[in-house]
C-alpha positions in Angstrom: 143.0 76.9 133.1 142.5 79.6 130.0 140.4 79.2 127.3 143.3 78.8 125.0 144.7 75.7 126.6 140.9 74.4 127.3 141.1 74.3 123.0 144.5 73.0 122.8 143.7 69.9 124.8 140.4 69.5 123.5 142.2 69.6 120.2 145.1 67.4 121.1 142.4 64.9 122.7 140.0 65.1 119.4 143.6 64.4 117.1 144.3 60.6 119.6 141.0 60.1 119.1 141.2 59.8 115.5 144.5 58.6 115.4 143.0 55.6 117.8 139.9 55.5 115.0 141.9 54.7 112.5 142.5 58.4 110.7 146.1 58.3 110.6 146.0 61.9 109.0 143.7 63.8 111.8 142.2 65.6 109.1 138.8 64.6 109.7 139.3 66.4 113.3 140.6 69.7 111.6 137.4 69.5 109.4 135.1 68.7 111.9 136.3 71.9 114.0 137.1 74.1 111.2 133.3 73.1 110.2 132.4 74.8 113.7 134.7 78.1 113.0 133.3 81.1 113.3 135.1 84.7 111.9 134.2 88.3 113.9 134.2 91.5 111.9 134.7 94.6 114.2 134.8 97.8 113.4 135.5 100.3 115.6 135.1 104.2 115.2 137.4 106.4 117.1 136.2 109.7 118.5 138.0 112.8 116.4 141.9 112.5 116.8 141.8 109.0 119.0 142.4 107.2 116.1 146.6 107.1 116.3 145.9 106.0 120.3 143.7 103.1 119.3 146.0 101.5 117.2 149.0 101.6 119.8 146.6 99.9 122.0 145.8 97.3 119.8 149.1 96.9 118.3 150.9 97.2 121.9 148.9 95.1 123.7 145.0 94.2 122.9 146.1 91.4 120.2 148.4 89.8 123.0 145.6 89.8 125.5 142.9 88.5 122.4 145.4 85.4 121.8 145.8 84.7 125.4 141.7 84.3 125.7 141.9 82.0 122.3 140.7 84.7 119.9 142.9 84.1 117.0 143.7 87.5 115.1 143.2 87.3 111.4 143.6 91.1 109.9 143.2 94.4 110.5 142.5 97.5 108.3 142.2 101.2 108.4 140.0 102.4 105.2 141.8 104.6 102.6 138.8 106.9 102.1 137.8 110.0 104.1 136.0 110.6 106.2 136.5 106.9 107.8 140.6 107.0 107.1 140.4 109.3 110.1 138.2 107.4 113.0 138.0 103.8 111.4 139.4 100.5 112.4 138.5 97.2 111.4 140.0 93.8 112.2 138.4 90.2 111.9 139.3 87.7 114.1 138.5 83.7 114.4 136.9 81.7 117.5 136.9 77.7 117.5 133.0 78.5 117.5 130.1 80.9 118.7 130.1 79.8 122.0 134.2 79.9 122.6 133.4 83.6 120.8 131.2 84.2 123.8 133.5 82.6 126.4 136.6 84.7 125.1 134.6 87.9 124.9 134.1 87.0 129.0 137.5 86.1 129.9 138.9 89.2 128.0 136.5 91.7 129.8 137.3 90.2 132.8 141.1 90.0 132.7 142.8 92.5 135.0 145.8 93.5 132.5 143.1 94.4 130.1 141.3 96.6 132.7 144.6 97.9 133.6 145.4 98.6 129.6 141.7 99.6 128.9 142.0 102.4 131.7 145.3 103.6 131.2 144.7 104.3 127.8 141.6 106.5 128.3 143.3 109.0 131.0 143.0 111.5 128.3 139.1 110.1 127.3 137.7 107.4 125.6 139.2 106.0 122.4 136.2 104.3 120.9 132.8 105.4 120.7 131.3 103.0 118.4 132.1 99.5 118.0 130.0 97.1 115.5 130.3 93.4 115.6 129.0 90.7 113.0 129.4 87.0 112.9 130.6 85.0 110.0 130.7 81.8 108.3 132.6 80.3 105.7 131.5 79.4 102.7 132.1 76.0 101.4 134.1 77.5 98.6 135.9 80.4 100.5 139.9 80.0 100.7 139.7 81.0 104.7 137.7 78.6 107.0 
């Protein structure tokens, strides 16, 4: 069973649940697990001229393989300003919670398509040498939870 269906029926079990309680709306379940949602900013840096070669991986296949594992992709960037513009990307994406961040990270290192992608796209060298990660909260005022 993935990850992503491991949420969906958690989620579809926590939603009866509060039908059955009385909570016609669910929206005390969307609260409770937006409460728990956590955001991941990444930012990877590309080694000189990589840069165009780690987007087609992302845009061709890493954010497929992300959603499969129940990462939930949220945004990605590429700075305007040298000398970043030409090594830089950054994307956030959303996990149910830290631990489902930590399960997803698992599943997605281990799934053979992305060891297949991940290898095929460094026959010519490695496309990242840098990746940063930090963990985020909302803010009980922020617009995105």
């Amino acid at each position: 069973m993935t990850n992503r269906l491991r949420v969906l029926l958690y989620s579809a079990g926590l939603l009866a649940a509060g039908f059955a309680a009385g909570n016609l709306t669910g929206r005390a379940t969307v609260q409770a697990q937006a409460a728990n949602r956590v955001f991941e900013l990444r930012t990877y840096t590309a080694p000189e001229g990589k840069l165009t070669e780690l987007h087609k991986r992302f845009r061709d296949h890493t954010m497929r393989i992300f959603q499969k594992h129940g990462m939930t992709n949220i945004g990605y960037w590429q700075p305007q300003d040298e000398p970043r513009a030409a090594n830089t990307l950054i994307y956030l994406i959303a996990h149910p919670s830290r631990e489902a961040a930590k399960a997803s990270w698992a599943a997605f290192s281990a799934d053979p398509e992305w060891k297949k992608v991940s290898a095929e796209s460094q026959v010519d060298g490695r496309i990242v040498e840098k990746v940063e990660s930090v963990f985020r909260n909302a803010t009980d005022y922020s617009p995105l939870k």
